[in-house]
DOMIZA-945019 format. One record per residue: x, y, z of N, C-alpha, C in turn; residue in three letters. Coordinates in steps of 0.05 Angstrom, whole numbers, padded with zeros to 5 digits, always signed. Layout:
N
XYZXYZXYZAla ...
//
This chain:
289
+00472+01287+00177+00488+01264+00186+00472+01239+00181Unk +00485+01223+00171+00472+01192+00171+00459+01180+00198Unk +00438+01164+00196+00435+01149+00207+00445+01121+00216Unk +00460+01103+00228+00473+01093+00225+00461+01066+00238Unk +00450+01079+00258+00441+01061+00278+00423+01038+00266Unk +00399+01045+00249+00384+01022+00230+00393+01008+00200Unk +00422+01010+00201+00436+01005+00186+00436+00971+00180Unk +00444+00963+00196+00440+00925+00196+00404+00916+00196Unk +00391+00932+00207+00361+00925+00199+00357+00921+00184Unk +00369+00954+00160+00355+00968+00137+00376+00937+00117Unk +00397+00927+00122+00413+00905+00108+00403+00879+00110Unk +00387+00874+00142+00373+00842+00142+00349+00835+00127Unk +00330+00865+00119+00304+00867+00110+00312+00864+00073Unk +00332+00874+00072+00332+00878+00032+00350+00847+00028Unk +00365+00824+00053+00367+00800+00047+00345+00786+00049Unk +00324+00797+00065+00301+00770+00068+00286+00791+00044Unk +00285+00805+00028+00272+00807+00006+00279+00789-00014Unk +00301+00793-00017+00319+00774-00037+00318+00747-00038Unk +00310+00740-00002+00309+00710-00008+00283+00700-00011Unk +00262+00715-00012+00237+00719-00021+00241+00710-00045Unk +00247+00727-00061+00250+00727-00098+00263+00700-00108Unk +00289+00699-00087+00301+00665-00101+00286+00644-00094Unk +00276+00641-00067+00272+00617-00066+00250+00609-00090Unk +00230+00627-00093+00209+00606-00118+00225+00599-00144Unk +00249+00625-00144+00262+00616-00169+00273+00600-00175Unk +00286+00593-00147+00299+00565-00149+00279+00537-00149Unk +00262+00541-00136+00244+00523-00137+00229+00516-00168Unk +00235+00538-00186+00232+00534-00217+00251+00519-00229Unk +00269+00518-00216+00294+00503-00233+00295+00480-00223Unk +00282+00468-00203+00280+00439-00189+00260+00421-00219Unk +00278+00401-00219+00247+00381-00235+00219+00379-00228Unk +00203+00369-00244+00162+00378-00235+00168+00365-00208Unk +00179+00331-00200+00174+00316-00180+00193+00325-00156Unk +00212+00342-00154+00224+00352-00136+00214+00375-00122Unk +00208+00397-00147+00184+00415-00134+00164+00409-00125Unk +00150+00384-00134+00128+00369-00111+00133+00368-00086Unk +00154+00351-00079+00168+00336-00056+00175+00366-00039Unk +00179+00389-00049+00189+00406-00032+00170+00419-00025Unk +00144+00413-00029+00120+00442-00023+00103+00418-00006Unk +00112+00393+00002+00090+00379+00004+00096+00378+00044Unk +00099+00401+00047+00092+00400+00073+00121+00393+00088Unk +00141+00383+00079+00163+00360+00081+00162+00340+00103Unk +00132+00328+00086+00129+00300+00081+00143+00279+00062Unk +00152+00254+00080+00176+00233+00063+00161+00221+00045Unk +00163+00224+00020+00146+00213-00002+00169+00187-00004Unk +00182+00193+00004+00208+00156-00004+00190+00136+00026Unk +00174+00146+00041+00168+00137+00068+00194+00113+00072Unk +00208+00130+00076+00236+00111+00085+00243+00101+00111Unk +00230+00111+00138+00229+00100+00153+00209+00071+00159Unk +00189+00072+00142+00173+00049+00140+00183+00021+00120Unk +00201+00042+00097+00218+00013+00083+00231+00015+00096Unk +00253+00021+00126+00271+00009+00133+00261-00012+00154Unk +00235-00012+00159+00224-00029+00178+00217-00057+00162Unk +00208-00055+00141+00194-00073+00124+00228-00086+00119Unk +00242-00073+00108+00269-00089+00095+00278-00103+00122Unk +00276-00099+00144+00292-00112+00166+00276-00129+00178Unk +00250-00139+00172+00225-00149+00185+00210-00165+00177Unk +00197-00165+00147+00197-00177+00123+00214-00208+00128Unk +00192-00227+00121+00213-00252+00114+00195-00260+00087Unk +00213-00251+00070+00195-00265+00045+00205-00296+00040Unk +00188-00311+00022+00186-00336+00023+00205-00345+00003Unk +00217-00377+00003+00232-00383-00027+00212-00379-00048Unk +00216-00367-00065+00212-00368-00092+00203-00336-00096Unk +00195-00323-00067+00191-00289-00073+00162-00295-00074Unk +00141-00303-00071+00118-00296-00070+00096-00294-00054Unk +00115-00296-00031+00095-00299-00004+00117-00283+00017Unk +00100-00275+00046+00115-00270+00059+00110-00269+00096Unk +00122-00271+00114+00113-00267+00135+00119-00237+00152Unk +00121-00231+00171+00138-00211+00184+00141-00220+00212Unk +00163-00213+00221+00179-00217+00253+00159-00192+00274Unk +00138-00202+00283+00126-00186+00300+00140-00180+00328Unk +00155-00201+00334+00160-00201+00362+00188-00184+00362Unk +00201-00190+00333+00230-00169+00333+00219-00138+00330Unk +00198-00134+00317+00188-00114+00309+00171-00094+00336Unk +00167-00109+00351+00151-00103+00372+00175-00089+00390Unk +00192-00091+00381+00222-00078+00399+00223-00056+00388Unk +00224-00046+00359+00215-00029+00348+00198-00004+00345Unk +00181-00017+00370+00151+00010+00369+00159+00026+00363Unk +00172+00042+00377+00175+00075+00378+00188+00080+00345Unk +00192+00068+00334+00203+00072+00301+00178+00076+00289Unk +00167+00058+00300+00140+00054+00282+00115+00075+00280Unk +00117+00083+00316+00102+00097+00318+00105+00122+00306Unk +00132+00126+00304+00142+00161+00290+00129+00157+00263Unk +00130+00137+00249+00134+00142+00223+00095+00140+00225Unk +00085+00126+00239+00052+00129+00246+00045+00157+00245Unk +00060+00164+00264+00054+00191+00271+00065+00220+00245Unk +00073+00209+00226+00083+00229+00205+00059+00225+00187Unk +00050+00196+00191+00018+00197+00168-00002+00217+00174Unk -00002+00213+00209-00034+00224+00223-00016+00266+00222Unk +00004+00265+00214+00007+00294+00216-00001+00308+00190Unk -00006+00294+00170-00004+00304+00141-00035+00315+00144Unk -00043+00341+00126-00067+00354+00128-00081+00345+00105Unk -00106+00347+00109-00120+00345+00084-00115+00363+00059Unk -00113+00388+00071-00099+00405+00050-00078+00399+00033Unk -00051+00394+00051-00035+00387+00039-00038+00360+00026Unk -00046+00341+00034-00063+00313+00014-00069+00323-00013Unk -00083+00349-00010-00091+00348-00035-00076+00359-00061Unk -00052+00369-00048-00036+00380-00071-00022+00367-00078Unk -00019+00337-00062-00004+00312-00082-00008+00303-00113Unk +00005+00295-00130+00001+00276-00140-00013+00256-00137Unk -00043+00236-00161-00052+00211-00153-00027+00183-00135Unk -00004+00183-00150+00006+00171-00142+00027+00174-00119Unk +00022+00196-00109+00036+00198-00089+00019+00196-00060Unk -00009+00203-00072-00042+00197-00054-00039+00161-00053Unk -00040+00146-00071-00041+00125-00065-00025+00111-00059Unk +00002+00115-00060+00021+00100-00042+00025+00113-00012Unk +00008+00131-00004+00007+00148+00021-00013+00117+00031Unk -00029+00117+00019-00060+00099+00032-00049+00079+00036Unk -00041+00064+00012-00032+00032+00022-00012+00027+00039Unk +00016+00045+00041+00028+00043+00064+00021+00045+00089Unk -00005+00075+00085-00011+00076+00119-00034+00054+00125Unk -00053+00035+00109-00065+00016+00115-00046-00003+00119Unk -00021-00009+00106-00017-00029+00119+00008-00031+00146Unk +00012-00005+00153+00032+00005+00177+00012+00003+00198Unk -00008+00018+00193-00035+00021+00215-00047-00012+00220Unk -00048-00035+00207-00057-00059+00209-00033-00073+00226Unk -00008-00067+00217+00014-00084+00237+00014-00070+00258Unk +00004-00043+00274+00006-00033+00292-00023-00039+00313Unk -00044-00039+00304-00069-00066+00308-00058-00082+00319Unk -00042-00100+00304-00038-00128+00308-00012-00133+00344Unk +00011-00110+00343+00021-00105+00349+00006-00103+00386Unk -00016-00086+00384-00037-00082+00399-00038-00101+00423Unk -00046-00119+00410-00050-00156+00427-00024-00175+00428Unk -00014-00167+00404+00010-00190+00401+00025-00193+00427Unk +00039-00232+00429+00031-00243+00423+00010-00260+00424Unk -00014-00250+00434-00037-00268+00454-00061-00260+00434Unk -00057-00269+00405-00072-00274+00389-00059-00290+00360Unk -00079-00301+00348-00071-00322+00325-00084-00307+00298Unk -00102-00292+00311-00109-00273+00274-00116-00247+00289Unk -00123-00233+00265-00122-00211+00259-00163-00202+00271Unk -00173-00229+00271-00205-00232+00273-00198-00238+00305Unk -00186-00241+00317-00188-00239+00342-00187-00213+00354Unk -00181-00187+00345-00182-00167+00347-00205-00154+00350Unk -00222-00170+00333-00258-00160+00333-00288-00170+00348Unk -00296-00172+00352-00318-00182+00367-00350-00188+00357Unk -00372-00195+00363-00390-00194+00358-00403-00171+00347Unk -00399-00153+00354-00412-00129+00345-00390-00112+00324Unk -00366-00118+00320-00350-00099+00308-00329-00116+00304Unk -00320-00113+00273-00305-00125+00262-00273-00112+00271Unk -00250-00130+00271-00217-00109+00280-00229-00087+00253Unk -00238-00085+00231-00228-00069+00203-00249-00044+00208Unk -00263-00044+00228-00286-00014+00237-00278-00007+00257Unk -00258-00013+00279-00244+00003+00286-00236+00025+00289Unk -00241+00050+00297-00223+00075+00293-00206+00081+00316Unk -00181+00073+00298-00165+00069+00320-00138+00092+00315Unk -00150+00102+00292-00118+00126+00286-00125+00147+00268Unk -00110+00168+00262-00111+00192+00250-00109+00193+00226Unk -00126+00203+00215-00108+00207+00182-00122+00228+00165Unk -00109+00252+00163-00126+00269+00144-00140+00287+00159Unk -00132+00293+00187-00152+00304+00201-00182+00288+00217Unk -00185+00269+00205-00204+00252+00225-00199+00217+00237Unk -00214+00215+00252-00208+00197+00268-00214+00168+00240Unk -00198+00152+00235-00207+00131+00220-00206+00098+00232Unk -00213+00092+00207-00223+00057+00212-00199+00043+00189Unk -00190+00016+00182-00177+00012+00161-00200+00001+00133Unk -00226-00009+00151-00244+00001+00125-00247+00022+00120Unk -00245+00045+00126-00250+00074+00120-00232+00073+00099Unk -00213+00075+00102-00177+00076+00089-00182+00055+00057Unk -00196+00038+00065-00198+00024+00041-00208+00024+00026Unk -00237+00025+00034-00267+00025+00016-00279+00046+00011Unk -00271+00073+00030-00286+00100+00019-00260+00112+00020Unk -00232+00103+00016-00218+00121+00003-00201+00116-00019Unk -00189+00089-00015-00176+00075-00035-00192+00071-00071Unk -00208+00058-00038-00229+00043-00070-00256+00064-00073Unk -00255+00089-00070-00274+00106-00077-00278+00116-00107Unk -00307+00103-00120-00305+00110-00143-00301+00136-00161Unk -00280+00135-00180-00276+00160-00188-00250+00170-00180Unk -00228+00150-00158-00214+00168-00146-00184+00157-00158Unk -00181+00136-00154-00164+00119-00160-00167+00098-00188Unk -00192+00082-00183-00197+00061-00201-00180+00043-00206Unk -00170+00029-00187-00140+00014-00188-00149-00017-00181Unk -00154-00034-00194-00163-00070-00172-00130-00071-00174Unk -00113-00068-00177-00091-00078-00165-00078-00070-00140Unk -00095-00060-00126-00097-00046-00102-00108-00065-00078Unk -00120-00094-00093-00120-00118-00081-00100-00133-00069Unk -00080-00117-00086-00049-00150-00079-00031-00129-00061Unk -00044-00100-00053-00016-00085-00040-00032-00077-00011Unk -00063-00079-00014-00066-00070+00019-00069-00097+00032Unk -00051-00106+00057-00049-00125+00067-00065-00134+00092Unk -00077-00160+00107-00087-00160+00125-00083-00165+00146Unk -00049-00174+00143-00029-00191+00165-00045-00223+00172Unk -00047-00230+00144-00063-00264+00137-00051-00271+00122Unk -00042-00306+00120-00031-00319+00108-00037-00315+00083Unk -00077-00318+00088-00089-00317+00057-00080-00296+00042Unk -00074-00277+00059-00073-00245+00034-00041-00239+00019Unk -00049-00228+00000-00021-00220-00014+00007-00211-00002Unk +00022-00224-00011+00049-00216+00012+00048-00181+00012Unk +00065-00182+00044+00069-00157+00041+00102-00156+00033Unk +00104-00133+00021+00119-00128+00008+00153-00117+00026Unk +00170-00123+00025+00188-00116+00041+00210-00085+00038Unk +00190-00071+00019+00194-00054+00015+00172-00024+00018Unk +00171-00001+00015+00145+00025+00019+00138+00014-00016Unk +00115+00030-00016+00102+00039-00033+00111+00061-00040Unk +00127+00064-00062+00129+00102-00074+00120+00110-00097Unk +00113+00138-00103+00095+00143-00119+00114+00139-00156Unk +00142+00144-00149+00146+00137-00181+00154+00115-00187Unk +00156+00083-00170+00156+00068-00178+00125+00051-00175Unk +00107+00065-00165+00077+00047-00163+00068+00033-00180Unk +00071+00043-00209+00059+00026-00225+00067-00002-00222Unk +00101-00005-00219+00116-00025-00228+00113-00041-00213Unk +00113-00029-00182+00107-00046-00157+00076-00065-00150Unk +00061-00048-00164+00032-00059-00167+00024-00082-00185Unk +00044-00084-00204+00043-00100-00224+00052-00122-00217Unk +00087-00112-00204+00097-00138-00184+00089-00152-00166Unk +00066-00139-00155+00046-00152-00134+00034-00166-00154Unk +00017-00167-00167-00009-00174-00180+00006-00202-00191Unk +00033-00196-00202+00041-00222-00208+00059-00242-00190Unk +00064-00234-00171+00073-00255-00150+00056-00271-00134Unk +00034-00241-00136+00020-00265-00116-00003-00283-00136Unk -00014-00279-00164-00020-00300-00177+00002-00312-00187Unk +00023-00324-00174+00053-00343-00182+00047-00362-00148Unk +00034-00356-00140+00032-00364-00108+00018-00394-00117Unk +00030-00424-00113+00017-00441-00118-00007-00449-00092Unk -00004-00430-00073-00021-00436-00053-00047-00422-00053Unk -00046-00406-00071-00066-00383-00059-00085-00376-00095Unk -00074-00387-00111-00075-00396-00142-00062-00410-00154Unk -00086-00425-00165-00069-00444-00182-00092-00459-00201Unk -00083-00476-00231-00095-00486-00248-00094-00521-00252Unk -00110-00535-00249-00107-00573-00250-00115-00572-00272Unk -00103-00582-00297-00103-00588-00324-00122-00615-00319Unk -00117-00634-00294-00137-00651-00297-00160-00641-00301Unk -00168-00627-00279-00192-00621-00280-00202-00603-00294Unk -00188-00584-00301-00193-00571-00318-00199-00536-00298Unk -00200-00539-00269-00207-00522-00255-00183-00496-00244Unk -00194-00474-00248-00180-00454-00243-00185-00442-00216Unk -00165-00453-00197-00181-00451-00161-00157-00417-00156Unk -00172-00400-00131-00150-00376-00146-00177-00360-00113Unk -00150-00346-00103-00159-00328-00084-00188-00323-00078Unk -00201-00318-00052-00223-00313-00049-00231-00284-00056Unk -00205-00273-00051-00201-00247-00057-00213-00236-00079Unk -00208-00254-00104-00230-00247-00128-00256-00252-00142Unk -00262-00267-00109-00292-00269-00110-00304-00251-00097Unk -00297-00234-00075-00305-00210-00057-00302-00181-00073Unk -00282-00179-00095-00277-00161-00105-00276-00156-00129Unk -00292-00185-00143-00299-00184-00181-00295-00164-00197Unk -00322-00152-00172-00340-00127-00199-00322-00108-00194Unk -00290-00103-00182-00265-00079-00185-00253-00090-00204Unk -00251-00111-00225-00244-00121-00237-00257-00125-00270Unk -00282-00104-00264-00300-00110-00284-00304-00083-00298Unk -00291-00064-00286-00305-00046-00295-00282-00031-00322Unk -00266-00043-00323-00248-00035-00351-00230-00017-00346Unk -00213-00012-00320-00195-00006-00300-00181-00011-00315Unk -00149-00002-00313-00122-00006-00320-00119-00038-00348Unk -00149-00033-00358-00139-00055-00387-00156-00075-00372Unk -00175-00078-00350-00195-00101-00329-00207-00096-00338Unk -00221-00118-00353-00253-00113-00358-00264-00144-00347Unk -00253-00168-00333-00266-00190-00327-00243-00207-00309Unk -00252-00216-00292-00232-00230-00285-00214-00251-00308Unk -00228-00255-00328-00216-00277-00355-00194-00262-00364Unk -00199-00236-00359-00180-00217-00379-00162-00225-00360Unk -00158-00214-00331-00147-00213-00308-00121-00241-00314Unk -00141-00271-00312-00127-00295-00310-00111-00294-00339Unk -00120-00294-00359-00109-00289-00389-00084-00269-00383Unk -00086-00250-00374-00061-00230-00376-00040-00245-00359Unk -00040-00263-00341-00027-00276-00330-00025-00299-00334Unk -00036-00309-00346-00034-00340-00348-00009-00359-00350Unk +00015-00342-00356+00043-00360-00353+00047-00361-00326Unk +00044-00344-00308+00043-00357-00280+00024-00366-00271Unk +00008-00361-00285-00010-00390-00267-00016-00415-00284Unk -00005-00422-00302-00007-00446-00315+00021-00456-00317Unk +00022-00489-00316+00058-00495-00308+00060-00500-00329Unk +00040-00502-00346+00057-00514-00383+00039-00499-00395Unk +00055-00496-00421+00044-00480-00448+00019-00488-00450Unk +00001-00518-00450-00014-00521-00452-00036-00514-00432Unk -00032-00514-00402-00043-00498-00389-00048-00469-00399Unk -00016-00460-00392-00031-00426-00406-00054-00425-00428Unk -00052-00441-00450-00068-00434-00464-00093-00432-00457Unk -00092-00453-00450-00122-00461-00437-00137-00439-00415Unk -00125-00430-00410-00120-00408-00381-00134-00377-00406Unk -00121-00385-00421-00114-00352-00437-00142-00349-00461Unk -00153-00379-00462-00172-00384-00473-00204-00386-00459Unk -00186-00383-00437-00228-00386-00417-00230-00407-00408Unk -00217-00431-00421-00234-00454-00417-00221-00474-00391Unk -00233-00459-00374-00237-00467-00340-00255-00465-00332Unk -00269-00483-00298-00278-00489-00279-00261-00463-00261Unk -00279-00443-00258-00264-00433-00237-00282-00424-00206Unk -00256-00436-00186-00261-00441-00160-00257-00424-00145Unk -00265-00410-00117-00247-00396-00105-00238-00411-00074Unk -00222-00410-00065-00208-00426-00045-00209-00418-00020Unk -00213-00427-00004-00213-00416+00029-00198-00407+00038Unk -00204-00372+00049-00180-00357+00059-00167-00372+00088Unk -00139-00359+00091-00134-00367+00108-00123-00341+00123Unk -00131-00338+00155-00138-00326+00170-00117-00320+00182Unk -00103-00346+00193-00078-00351+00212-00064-00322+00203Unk -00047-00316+00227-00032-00287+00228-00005-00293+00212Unk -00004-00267+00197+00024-00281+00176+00048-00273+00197Unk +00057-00289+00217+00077-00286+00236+00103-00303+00234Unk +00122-00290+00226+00148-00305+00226+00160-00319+00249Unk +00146-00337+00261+00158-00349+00282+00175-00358+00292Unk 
//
């Protein structure tokens, strides 16, 4: 006589065999960047909760090259913020490492600069910069004030021994996308960082914010090329023959239609022949008031 009784067992065990066998197979038929996205822990590589904060928060400036953000609307917000915080500090090192470079580096600059408005967030509004956060002995940027990767971090950590760790990245345009919530520094962007549009976005940084007549710019009188402090602190990322960088000249030359207002500027720009200045950051909190 049959057995009857382990009948639906002996039927649930030969479907979860089955779905054993499909799922990698199906996972073969996904594109390379979809099968990424699906093994990666399901972690939001669109980090779409952080561009929906940035798109609603974000006040970029007339002409697109500058920008502030609504702290005090955003401060209503926490708990958005904090989830999507809290989806950075969940991701493992392990799983980190089976990303894509570019899916590693738009992880960093978003969570440096989510982790910096959440800082700021901290005190707000009963501070005017971001340096009021720090003290005599300790800068706001040594801080370890959040998770990432399994250890406790700093947003110098995040920057300087991970971003900018030699060998890892090699990116100086990684200047115009990690932000400091300072007037002086490169807008932030009102959008995430994602890994298949990075290049384009990095580029779009690099050239908006040398289009910034405040923060760079060229006097044909004088002949002087006055231009972020930013690329006086961070030259030699600019020197070492990175993404087509081998000098800041190359740097101003590759750009020189935005930063020169006439042909004859550019040239001049595209030819070296400048006085070049660097200009006093400015500190003040980039707050949309």
């Amino acid at each position: 006589m049959t057995n009857t009784r382990n009948a639906p067992a002996r039927i649930l065990s030969t479907r979860r065999r089955a779905l054993v066998v499909a799922l990698p197979l199906a996972l073969l038929g996904l594109p390379r960047t979809a099968r990424a996205q699906s093994t990666s822990a399901g972690f939001d590589h669109r980090h779409a909760a952080w561009d929906a904060l940035l798109r609603q928060h974000v006040v970029v400036a007339a002409g697109g090259n500058a920008s502030t953000l609504r702290y005090a609307a955003l401060q209503t917000q926490r708990a958005a913020l904090k989830s999507y915080l809290d989806s950075l500090s969940a991701v493992s090192s392990a799983s980190y490492g089976t990303w894509s470079k570019a899916q590693q580096l738009a992880f960093l600059i978003n969570a440096y600069n989510a982790f910096t408005v959440e800082l700021i967030l901290t005190r707000y509004p009963d501070l005017k910069s971001i340096k009021d956060l720090g003290s005599f002995v300790q800068s706001p940027w040594k801080k370890k004030f959040f998770q990432l990767l399994g250890q406790e971090r700093s947003l110098d950590e995040v920057e300087h021994e991970m971003i900018r760790a030699p060998g890892v990245f090699d990116d100086p345009r990684i200047h115009v996308a990690v932000v400091c919530a300072s007037i002086g520094c490169p807008m932030l962007r009102n959008e995430a960082f994602v890994a298949e549009r990075l290049d384009i976005q990095l580029d779009d940084a690099m050239r908006r914010f040398l289009s910034d007549r405040t923060r760079n710019r060229f006097d044909t009188g004088t002949g002087i090329l006055s231009v972020s402090k930013i690329f006086d602190w961070y030259h030699k990322d600019f020197e070492r023959g990175h993404k087509g960088y081998d000098s800041l000249q190359t740097l101003f030359a590759r750009h020189a239609v935005v930063l020169g207002a006439t042909p004859q500027a550019q040239a001049e720009i595209r030819a070296g022949r400048y006085k070049l200045a660097f200009l006093d950051y400015d500190w003040a909190l980039n707050d949309a008031r």
